[in-house]
C-alpha positions as CSV (number, residue, x, y, z in Angstrom):
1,X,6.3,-11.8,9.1
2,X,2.5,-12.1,8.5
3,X,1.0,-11.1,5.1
4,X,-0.6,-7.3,6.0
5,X,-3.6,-6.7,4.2
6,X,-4.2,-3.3,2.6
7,X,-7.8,-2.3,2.3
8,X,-9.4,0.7,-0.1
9,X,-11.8,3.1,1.2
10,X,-14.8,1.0,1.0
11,X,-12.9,-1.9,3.1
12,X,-12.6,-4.2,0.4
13,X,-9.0,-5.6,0.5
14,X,-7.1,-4.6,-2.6
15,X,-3.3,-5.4,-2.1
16,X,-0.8,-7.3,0.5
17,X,2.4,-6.4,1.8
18,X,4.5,-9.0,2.9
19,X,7.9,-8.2,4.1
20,X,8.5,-5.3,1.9
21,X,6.8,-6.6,-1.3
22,X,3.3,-5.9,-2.3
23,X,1.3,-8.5,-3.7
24,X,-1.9,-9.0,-5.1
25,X,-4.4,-11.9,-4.1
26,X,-2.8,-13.7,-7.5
27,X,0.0,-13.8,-5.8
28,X,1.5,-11.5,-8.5
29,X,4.3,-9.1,-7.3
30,X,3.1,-5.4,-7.6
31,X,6.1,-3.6,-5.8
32,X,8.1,-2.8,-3.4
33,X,8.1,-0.9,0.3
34,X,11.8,0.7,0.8
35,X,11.6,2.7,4.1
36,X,8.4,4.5,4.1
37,X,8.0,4.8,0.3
38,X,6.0,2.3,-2.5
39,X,7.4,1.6,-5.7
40,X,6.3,0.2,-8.3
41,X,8.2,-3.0,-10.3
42,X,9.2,-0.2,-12.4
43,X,11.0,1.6,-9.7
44,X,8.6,4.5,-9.9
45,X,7.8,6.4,-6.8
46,X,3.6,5.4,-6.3
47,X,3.4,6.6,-2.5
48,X,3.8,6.1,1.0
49,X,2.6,3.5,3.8
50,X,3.4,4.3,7.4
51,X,1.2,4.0,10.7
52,X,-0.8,1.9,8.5
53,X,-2.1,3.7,6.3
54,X,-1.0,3.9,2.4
55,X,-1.2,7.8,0.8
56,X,-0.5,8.9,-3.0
57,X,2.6,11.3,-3.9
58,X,0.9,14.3,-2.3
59,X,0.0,12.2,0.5
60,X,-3.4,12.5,0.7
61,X,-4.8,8.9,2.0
62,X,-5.9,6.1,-0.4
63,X,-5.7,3.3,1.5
64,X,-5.1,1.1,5.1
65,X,-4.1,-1.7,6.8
66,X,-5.8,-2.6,10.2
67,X,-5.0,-1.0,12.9
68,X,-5.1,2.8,11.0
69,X,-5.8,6.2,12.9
70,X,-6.0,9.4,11.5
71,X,-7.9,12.1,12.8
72,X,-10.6,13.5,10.4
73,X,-10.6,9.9,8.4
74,X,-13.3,7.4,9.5
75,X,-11.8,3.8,8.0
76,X,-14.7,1.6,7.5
77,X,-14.6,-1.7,8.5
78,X,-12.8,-4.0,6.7
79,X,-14.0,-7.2,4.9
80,X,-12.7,-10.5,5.1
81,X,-9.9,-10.8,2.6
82,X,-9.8,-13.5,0.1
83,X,-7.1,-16.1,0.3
84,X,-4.0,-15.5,-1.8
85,X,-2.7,-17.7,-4.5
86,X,1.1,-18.7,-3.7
87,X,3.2,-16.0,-4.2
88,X,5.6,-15.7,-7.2
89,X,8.6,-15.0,-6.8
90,X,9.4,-11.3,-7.1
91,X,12.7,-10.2,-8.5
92,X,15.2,-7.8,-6.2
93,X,14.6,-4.5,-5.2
94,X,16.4,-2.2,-7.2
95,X,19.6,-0.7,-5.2
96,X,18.9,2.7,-6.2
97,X,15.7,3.2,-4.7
98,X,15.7,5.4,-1.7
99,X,13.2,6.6,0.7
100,X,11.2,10.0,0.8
101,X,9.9,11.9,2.7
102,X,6.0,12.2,2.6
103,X,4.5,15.7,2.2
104,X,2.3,17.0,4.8
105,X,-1.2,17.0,3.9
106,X,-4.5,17.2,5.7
107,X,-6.4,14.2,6.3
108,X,-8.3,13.9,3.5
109,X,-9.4,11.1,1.0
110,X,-7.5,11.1,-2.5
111,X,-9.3,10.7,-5.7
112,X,-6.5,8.2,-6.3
113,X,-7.8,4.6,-5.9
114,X,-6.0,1.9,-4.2
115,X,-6.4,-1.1,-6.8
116,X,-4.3,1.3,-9.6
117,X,-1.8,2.3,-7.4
118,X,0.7,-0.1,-8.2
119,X,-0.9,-0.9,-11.8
């Protein structure tokens, strides 16, 4: 599976999930993807990313990948991401994270930005 690159509200490209890791363009592991929910490497619950679009706790949007539709949310073009560094290896995803369920909120922008989601 292809690197997906995940772009901030401006279109700049901030993160990249590959497989069910995010990196950054380091090629530093950030977290993880289990189901429909992000982690952090600390195992704390960050978010969601689904349909491609990533969303904070309360699941207001605060990111996307390409391809992204959501009716009320104009997603601007994105720019050409940089190229990544190799990745590092990134250790195992804790066993004990599960997947949740994403709250239903209005399409709306969070205040939330994407580069400190998985800080």
């Amino acid at each position: 599976m292809n690197d997906i690159a995940l772009y901030d509200r401006s279109g700049k490209s901030m993160l990249r999930l590959c497989q069910t890791v995010f990196y950054d363009y380091q090629g530093r592991p950030r977290g993880y993807l289990v189901g429909r929910t992000v982690y952090d490497l600390r195992g704390q619950h960050r978010g969601f990313y689904f349909n491609h679009i990533v969303r904070d706790r309360m699941g207001k949007v605060i990111g996307y990948a390409e391809g992204a539709m959501s009716n009320g949310i104009d997603f601007p073009f994105p720019d050409i991401p940089p190229v990544p560094y190799r990745n590092v290896a990134s250790p195992d995803t804790p066993a004990e994270l599960q997947d949740k369920d994403c709250p239903n909120c209005p399409p709306a922008w969070s205040i939330m930005r994407l580069e400190n989601l998985l800080v």
